[in-house]
C-alpha positions as CSV (number, residue, x, y, z in Angstrom):
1,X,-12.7,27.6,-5.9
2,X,-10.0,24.7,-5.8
3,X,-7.7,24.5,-3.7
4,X,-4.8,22.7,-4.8
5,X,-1.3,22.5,-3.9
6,X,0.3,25.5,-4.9
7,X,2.6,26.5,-1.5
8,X,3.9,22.7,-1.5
9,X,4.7,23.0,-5.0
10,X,5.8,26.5,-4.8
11,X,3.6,27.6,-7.8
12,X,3.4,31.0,-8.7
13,X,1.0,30.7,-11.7
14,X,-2.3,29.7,-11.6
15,X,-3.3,26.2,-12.5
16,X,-4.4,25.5,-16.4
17,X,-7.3,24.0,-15.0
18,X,-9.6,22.7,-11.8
19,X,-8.4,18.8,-12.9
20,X,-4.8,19.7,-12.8
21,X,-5.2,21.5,-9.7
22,X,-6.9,18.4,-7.8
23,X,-5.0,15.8,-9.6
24,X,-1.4,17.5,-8.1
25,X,-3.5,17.7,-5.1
26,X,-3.6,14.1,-4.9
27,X,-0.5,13.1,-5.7
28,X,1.1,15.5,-3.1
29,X,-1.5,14.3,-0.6
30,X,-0.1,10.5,-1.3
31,X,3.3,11.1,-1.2
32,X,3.0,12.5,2.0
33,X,1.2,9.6,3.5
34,X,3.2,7.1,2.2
35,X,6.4,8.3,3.5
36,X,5.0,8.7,6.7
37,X,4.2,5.0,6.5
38,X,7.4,4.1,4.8
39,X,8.7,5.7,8.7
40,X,6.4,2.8,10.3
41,X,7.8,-0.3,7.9
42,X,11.4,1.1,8.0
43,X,11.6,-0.1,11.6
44,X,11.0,-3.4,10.5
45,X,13.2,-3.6,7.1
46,X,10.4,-3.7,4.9
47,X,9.0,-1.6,2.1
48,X,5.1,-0.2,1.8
49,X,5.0,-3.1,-1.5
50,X,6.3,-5.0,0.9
51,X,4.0,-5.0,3.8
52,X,1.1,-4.9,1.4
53,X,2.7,-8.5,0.0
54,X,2.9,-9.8,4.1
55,X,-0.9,-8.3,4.3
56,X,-2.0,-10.0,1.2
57,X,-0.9,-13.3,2.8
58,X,-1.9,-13.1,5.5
59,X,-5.4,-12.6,4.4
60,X,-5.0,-15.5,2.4
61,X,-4.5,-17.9,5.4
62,X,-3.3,-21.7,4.5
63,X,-4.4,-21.5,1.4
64,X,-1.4,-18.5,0.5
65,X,-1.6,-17.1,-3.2
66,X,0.3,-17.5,-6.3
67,X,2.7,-15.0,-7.7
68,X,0.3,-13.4,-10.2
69,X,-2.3,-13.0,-7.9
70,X,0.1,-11.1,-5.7
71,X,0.1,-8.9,-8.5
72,X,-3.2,-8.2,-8.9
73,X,-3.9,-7.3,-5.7
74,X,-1.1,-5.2,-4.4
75,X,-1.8,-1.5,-4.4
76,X,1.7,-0.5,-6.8
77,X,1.2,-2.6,-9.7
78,X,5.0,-1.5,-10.9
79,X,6.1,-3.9,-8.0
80,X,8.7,-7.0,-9.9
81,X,6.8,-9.7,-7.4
82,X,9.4,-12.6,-8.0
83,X,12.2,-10.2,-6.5
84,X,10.5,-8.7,-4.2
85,X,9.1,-12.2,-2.2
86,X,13.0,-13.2,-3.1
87,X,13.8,-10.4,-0.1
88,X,10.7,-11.9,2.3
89,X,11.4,-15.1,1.8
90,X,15.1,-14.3,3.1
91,X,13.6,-12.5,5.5
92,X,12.3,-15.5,6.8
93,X,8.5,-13.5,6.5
94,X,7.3,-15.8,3.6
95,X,7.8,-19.8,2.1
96,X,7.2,-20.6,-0.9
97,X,6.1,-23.3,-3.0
98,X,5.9,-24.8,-6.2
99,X,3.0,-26.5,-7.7
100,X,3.4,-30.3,-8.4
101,X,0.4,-30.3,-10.7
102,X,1.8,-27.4,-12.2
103,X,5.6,-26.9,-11.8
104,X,5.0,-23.1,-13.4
105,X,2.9,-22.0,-10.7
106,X,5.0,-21.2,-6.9
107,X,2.8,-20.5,-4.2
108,X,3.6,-18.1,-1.3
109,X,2.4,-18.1,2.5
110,X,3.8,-16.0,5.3
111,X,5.6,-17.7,7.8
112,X,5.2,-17.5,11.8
113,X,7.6,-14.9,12.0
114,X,6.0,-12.6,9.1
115,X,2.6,-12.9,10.8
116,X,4.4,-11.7,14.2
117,X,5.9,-9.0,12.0
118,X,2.7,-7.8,10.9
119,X,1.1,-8.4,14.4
120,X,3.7,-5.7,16.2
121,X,2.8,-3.0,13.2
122,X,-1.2,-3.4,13.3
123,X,-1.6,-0.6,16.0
124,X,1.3,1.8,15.1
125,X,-0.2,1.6,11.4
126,X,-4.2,2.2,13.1
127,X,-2.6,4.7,15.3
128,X,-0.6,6.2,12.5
129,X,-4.0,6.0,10.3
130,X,-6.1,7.8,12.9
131,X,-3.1,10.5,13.4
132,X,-3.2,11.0,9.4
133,X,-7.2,11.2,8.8
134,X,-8.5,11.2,12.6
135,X,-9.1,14.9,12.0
136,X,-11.8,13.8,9.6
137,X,-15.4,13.4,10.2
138,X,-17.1,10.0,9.5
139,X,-19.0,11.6,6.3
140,X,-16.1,13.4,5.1
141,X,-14.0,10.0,5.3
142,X,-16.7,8.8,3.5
143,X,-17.1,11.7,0.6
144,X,-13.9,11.5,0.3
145,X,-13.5,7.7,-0.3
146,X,-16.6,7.6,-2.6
147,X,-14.4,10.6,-4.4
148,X,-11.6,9.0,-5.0
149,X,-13.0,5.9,-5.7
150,X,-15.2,7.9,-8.8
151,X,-11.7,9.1,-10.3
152,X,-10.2,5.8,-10.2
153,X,-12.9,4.7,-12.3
154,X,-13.2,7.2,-14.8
């Protein structure tokens, strides 16, 4: 039997089918998680797209990234990039950079302060992770990451 989401999503009827069911399963199941890390990055004026962006750079180091490959690797893919390192760089979290060798390409790099940013959220987002998915064994973590990772790439 699946069980899907039907008391969240007060459904009285059953489900046309076991994909439907699990599919609404999961997108409840993500909304819920992300607003209750959209709670952790309000307290620092940022969005989830957001923090991914810091994360991205940080990973990056010296070297920093280039707008497009921002996009690729941010989890939302809807995300407008340009704006949205506009609001950072305000921020003071990012600087960016354009190319001499070629003037179409601006590179971004966090900044001291986005790096302390991301510094005071790294154990409230752990903490936060382990409250969410704590109550998980090891080998369920893992079924259910080699799961989801199977419907991404059907």
């Amino acid at each position: 039997m699946i069980h899907g989401p039907e008391k969240e999503l007060m459904q009285t009827k059953p489900f046309s089918s076991a994909e439907e069911a699990v599919l609404l399963s999961v997108m409840v199941t993500a909304e819920q998680l992300k607003a209750k890390a959209a709670e952790l990055f309000k307290a620092k004026d940022l969005t989830h797209p957001q923090y991914n962006v810091l994360r991205i750079l940080r990973g990056a180091g010296k070297d920093g990234r280039s707008c497009k490959e921002i996009g690729e690797r941010m989890i939302n893919r809807d995300s407008d990039i340009t704006r949205m390192l506009d609001r950072l760089e305000k921020q003071g979290l990012i600087t960016r950079e354009r190319q001499t060798d070629d003037r179409r390409v601006v590179m971004a790099y966090i900044s001291k302060k986005g790096l302390e940013v991301l510094a005071e959220l790294d154990e409230p987002v752990n903490e936060s992770n382990r409250e969410l998915l704590g109550h998980m064994s090891q080998k369920e973590l893992e079924t259910l990451g080699r799961l989801l990772k199977k419907a991404r790439n059907a």
